[in-house]
N, C-alpha and C positions, 0 to 999 in steps of 0.2 A: 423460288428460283426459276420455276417453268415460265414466269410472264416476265424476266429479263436475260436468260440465259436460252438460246436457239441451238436447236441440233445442230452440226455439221457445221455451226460456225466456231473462229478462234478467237480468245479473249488472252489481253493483259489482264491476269488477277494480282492484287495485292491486301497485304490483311498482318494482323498481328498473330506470330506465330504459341504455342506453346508447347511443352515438352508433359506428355500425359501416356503412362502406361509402356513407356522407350519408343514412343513416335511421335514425332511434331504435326500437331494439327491444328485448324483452323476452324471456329464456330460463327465468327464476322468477317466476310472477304467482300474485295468490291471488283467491278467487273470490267470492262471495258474492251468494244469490238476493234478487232482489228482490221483497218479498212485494205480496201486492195493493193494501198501504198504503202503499206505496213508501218502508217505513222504509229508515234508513239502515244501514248496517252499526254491530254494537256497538263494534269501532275507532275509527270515522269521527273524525277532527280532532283523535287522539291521534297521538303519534313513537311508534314502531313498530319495535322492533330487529330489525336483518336478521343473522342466525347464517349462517354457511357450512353447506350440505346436500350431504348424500351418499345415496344407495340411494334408501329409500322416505321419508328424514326430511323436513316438512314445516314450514314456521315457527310455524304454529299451534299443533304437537306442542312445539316445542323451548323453544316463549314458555311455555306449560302447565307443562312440568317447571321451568325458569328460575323461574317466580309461586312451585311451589310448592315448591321446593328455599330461595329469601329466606325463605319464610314459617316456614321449619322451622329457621330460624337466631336464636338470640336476636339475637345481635350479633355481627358479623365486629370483631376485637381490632384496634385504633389499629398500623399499622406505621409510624408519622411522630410524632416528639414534638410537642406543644402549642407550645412557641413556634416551631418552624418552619413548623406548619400556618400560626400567627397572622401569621408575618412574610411569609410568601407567600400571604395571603389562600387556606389548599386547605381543604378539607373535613377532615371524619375518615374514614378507613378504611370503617366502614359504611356512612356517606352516601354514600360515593362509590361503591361496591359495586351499591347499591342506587340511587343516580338514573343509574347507568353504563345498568343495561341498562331501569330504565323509567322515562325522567325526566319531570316535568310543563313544562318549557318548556328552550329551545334555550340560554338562560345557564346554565342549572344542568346541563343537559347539557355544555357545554363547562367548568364548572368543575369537575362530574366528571374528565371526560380528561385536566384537567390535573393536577387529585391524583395521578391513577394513573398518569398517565407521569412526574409526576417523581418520586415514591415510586420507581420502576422505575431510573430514572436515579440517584438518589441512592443506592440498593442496591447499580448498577455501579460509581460513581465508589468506595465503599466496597471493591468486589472488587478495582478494578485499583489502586486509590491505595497504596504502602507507608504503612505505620506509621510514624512518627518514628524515626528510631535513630541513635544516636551510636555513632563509634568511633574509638578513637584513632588520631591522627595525628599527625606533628611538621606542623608549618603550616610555611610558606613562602612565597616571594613568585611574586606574581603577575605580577614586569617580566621583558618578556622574556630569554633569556638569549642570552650574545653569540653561541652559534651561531645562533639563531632570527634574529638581527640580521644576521649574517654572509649567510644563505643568502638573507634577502626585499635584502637590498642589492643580492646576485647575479642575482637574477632582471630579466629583460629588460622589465618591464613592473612596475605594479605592483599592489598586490593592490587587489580590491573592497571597497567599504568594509563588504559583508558581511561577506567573507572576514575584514577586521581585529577587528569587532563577534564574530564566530565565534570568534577567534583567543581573544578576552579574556574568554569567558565559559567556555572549555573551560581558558584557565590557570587562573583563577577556581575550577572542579571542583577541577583536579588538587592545587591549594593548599592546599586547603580539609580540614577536620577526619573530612569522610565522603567514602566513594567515590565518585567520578562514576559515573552513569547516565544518558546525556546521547545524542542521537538527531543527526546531522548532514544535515539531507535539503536537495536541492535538485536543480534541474535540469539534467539535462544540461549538460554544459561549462561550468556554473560552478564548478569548482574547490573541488571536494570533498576529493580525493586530496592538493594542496598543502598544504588546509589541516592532514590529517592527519600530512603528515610535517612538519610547521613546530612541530607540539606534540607529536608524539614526540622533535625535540628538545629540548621544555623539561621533559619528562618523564625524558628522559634526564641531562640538567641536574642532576635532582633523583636520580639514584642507580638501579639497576636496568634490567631490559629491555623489551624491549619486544614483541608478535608483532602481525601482521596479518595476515588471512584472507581470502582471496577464492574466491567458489565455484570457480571452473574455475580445470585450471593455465594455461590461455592469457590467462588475465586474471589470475592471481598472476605470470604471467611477466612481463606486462609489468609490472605495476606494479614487481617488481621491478630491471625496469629502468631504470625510471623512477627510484627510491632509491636509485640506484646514482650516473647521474648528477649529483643533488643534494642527497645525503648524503657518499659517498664520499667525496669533496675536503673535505669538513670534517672527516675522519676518524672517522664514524661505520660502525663493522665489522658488513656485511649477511650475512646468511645465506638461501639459497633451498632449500623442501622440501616437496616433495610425493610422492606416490606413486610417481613415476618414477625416485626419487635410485636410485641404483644402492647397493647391499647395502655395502661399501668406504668409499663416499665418505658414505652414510649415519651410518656407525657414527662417523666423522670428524669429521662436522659435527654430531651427537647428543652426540660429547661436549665439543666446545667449547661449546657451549650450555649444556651443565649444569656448564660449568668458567666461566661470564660474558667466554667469550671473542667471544662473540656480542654484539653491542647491539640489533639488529633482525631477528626471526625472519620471515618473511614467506612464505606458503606456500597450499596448501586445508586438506582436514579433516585432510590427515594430521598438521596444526599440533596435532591435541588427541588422537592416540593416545597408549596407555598409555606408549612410550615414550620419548617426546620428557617431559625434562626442564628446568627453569631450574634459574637458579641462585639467580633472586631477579627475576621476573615483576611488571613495575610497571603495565603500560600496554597493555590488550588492545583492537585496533580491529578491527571485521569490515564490511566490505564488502560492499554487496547483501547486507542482513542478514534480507534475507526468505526470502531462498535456504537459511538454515542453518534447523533444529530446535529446540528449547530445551535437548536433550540435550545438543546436539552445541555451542551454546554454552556450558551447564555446566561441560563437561567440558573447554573452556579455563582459563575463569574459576579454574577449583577446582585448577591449576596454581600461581595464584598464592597470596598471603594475601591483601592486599586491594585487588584490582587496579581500578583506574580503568576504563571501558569506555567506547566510543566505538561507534557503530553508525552505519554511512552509508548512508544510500537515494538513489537517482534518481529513486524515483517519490514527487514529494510527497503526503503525505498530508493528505486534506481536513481542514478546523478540528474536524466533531465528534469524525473517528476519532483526532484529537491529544489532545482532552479524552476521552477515555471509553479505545476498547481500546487507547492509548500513552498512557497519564494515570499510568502510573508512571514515564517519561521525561523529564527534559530534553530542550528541543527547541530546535535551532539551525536556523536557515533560511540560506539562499543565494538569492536571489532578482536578484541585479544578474549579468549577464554580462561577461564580459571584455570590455573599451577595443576598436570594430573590430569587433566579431564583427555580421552583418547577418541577419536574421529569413532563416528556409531560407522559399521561398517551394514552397507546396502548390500541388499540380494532383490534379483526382479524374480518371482516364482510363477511359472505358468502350472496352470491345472497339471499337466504330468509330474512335478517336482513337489508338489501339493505333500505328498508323505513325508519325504524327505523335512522338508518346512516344521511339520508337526513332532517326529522325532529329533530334531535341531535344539525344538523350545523344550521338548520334555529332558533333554540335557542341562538348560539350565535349570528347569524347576530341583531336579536333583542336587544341584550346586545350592541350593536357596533362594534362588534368586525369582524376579518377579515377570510377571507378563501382560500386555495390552494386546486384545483383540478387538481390531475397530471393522463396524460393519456400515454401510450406508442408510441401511433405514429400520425399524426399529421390530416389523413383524412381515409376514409374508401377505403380500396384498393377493396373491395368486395371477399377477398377468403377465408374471417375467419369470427368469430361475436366478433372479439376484440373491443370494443367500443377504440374510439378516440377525438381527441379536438373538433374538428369543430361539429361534431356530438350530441353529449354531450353537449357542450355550448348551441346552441338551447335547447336541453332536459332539459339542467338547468335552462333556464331563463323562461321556462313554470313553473316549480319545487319553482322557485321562482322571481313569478312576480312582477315587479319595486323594484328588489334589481340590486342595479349596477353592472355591471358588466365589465370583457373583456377577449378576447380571446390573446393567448402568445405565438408563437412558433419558431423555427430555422427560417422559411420563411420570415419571417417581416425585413424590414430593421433594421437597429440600432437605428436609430433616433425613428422610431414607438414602438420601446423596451424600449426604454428610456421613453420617452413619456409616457407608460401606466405605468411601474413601479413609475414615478414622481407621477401620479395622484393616483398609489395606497396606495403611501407612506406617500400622502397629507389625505388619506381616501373619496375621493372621489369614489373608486369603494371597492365593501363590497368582490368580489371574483375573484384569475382569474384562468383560465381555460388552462392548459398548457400542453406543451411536460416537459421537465425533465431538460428544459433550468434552470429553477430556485435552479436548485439542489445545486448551490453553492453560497455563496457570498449576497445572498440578507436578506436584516437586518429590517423587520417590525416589532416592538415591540406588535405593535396590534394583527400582525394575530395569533390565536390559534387555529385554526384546518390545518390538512392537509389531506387529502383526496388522496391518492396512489391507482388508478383502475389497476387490473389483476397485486397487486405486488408479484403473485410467479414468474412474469417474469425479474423482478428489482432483484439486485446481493444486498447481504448485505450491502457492501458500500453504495451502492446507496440510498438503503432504508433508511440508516440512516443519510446520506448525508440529505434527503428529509424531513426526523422527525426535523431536525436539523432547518430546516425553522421556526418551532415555538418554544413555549417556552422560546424566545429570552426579557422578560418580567417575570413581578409577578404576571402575570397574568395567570390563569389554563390552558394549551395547553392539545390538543388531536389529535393523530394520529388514523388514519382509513384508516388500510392496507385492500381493498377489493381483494378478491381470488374466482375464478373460481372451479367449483365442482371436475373437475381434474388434480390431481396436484400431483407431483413426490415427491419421498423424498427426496431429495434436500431441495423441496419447501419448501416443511413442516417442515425440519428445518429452514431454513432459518425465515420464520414464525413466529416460535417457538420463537428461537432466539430475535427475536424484540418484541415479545411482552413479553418477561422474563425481556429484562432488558436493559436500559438508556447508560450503560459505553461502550465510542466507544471501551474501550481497549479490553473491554470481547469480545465484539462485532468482535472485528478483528483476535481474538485467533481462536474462533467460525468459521467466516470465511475462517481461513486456513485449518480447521481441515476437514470445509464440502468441499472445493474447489480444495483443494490442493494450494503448494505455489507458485507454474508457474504461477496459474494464476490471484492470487493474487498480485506477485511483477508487473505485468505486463509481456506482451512478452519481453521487451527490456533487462526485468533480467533474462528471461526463460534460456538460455546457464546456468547459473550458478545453477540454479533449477534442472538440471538432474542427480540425485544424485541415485548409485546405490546400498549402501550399507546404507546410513545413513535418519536420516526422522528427515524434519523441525519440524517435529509434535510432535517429541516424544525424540530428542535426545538432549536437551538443555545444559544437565551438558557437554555429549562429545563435543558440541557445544563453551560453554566456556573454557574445558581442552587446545580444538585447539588452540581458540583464546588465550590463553597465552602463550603456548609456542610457537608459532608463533611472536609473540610480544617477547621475549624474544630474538628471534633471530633476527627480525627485527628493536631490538632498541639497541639489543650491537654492542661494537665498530666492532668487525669484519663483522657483519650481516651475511647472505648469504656466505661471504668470508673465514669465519673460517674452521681450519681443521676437525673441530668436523660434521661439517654440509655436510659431501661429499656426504652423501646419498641422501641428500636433492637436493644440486646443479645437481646431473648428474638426478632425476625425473626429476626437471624443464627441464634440455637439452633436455632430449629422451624421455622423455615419460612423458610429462606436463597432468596433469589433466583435465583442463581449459584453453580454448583459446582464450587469453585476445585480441588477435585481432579482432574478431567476436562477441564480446559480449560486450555490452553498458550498463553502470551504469550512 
């Protein structure tokens, strides 16, 4: 500032303000002397674009190159045909190019931004949307089959009118002339996993096998036994495989599968090594399908010939990241919870309420009831005071002496993971003591507490992943998210957040808004998330405008090919938005 700002002289400053600590300050102002005729600055009463600076770059300099880089451009080329500019009232390409960074008044400025983000938006909805494509199939019906009848008659309850809605748009897929591609998300203990086995038998119905995949084997275990109970008695033949089958029984159950003496293969990744075989592969469903690669889905898929696919999440996904980076999916929702089941009610615990918390849960150990204590990492490394499992479980078992107990973590073989979850599931141990392995998939109707230590450091999902453990009953659950005395706003919302409110969907909106959506979809959708004009957060209507006219052009006869669309085909050529090579859905 000393070699452009002079003592004892007066400047017009202007700058972008912000609001930090309850006073508005400035970290980039610019300057300007004011002569003895106290003109104004040559700026004065224009809009003013403010570019991101680094090192020595100054906006004065950046606005200079900006003037004179437009001026050496005849015409930036239309990337938006004529009648969708006209049906959406946007600009052309140039115009908006050119009032983006120096526009004469704040409508033209805003109909700028809206050209260029949905121009951007309609590029994606292009990148992630399939092409039409037919392939043969014998059709079939869509009523259920009398297994599917036989097993919801058996059930003790009955299903949600999601779950039925769920039911008849995935027979709907599998009947139908083209492969399903169909996404099943919802929350927590809405009965995602029934719905799947209730259309693997009408899948089955229809000829062929079937696999299912889940990332861990402690969560293929159970589900497996879960299919076991209410398939078996119908006489549908299960098979379990994972990395641990032993070399014998491997090669045993390898080739009843590739002889269709199998109907349900159900396993982790080792479901899509080279040597696992069908016989005739109908009906591929994957589980926590965030957890898998695109390879490592491939490489199921390409088992079969033309397999129908099912993908289930627990974490819902917000409305734009279902139009944009999953806009080549089917998408089923769950949103009603089972008959009985009562909101797990949140508590935020800071260190002073810490006692309290612990004689809270020794309350229900007296009822019988069960407990999750989740920690972050698995022993004490010594260069923080983040408490941890190993550490803590001792602390607990003074905290509460001759309540049973055990400790849980990544370390343990599979068998000793198995093992304890057996004995907790029997009620034999009243609590256990864990890393975050438990965050998914595990089904104890008893437990209603869970216990989350230092959860500003756990992401949204997770947190609610982790609540999701209880509650699973009619019986009262309680979450007790403990927090540290310093804690980021982030935290605090995120916090926040969970103790407002039970709905993963709110939950996941929430989550984009504090997180952004890169890091939300995961890295593998991050390429499709760098988005420079348009915002997952806020631009949902230009969101769906894209996706239909995109859709319009990707489901008539000429597609891509028509003469109407030449704008469209030469962006794709020269100057593609997104680079579907590089980037994995």
């Amino acid at each position: 500032l000393e070699k452009s700002i002079r003592v004892g002289r007066s400047y017009y400053l202007w700058a972008q303000v912000h609001h930090h600590r309850g006073e508005r300050q400035s970290s980039q102002f610019e300057a300007h002397p004011i002569g003895d005729d106290g003109s104004m600055p040559p700026a004065f009463g224009k809009i003013l674009p403010i570019y991101p600076l680094r090192g020595s770059l100054t906006q004065r300099l950046i606005r200079t190159n900006i003037q004179s880089i437009l001026a050496g451009v005849d015409r930036f080329i239309d990337e938006l045909p004529p009648v969708i500019r006209e049906r959406h009232n946007l600009l052309d390409t140039d115009t908006a190019i050119r009032t983006y960074h120096f526009p004469s008044d704040l409508s033209t400025l805003e109909q700028a931004q809206r050209t260029l983000a949905f121009t951007e938006l309609f590029y994606l909805q292009l990148a992630t949307r399939p092409t039409k494509t037919t392939r043969e199939r014998v059709l079939g019906t869509s009523s259920p089959t009398e297994s599917e009848l036989s097993l919801i008659e058996a059930l003790p309850f009955s299903l949600t009118a999601d779950q039925m809605h769920a039911l008849g748009e995935i027979r709907s897929d599998i009947s139908s002339d083209e492969p399903m591609n169909r996404l099943l998300q919802g929350d927590v203990g809405s009965g995602k996993t029934l719905v799947a086995w209730i259309t693997a038998l009408f899948s089955l119905g229809r000829g062929g096998q079937v696999a299912f995949m889940a990332p861990t084997e402690l969560l293929a275990r159970q589900h497996a036994e879960g299919a076991a109970t209410l398939l078996a008695p119908l006489g549908v033949r299960l098979a379990f495989l994972t990395g641990s089958v032993k070399a014998k029984d491997r090669r045993l159950l390898l080739e009843a599968v590739a002889n269709g003496e199998v109907d349900i293969l159900i396993g982790t990744h080792a479901l899509f090594s080279a040597e696992v075989r069908f016989k005739d592969l109908r009906y591929v469903i994957i589980d926590e399908q965030h957890r898998f690669g695109v390879e490592q889905r491939l490489a199921l898929l390409e088992k079969a010939t033309i397999p129908d696919l099912l993908l289930m999440t627990a974490t819902p996904i917000p409305r734009t990241l279902s139009l944009t980076v999953f806009g080549n999916l089917d998408i089923s929702t769950l949103k009603t919870m089972p008959a009985g089941r009562k909101p797990v009610i949140t508590h935020l615990v800071s260190e002073a309420s810490r006692s309290r918390m612990y004689q809270a849960v020794g309350v229900e150990f007296t009822r019988g009831h069960q407990a999750y204590f989740v920690y972050p990492r698995i022993d004490d490394t010594g260069t923080d005071t983040l408490r941890d499992v190993t550490g803590m479980y001792e602390y607990l078992q003074k905290q509460y002496p001759g309540v049973p107990s055990a400790l849980m973590h990544s370390r343990l073989s599979e068998d000793e993971k198995i093992a304890i979850l057996h004995a907790y599931q029997k009620g034999e141990l009243s609590y256990l003591v864990s890393t975050s392995v438990v965050e998914v998939g595990i089904d104890i109707p008893n437990a209603t507490c869970m216990i989350v230590e230092h959860a500003e450091r756990f992401g949204l999902s997770a947190l609610h992943q982790l609540r999701g453990r209880v509650g699973r009953s009619t019986l009262q659950s309680y979450c007790f998210l403990v927090f540290s005395n310093e804690l980021t706003e982030d935290a605090k919302s995120r916090l926040r957040v969970l103790k407002e409110s039970n709905d993963g969907f709110y939950i996941a909106e929430q989550d984009l808004l504090i997180r952004g959506p890169g890091e939300v979809a995961g890295t593998r959708q991050s390429g499709y998330l760098r988005l420079t004009f348009a915002s997952l957060t806020e631009d949902l209507e230009l969101i769906q405008l894209a996706r239909e006219e995109a859709d319009l052009i990707l489901l008539s006869e000429a597609g891509l090919l028509g003469s109407e669309h030449t704008e469209v085909r030469e962006t794709l050529t020269y100057a593609p938005y997104f680079d579907l090579s590089t980037t994995e859905l």
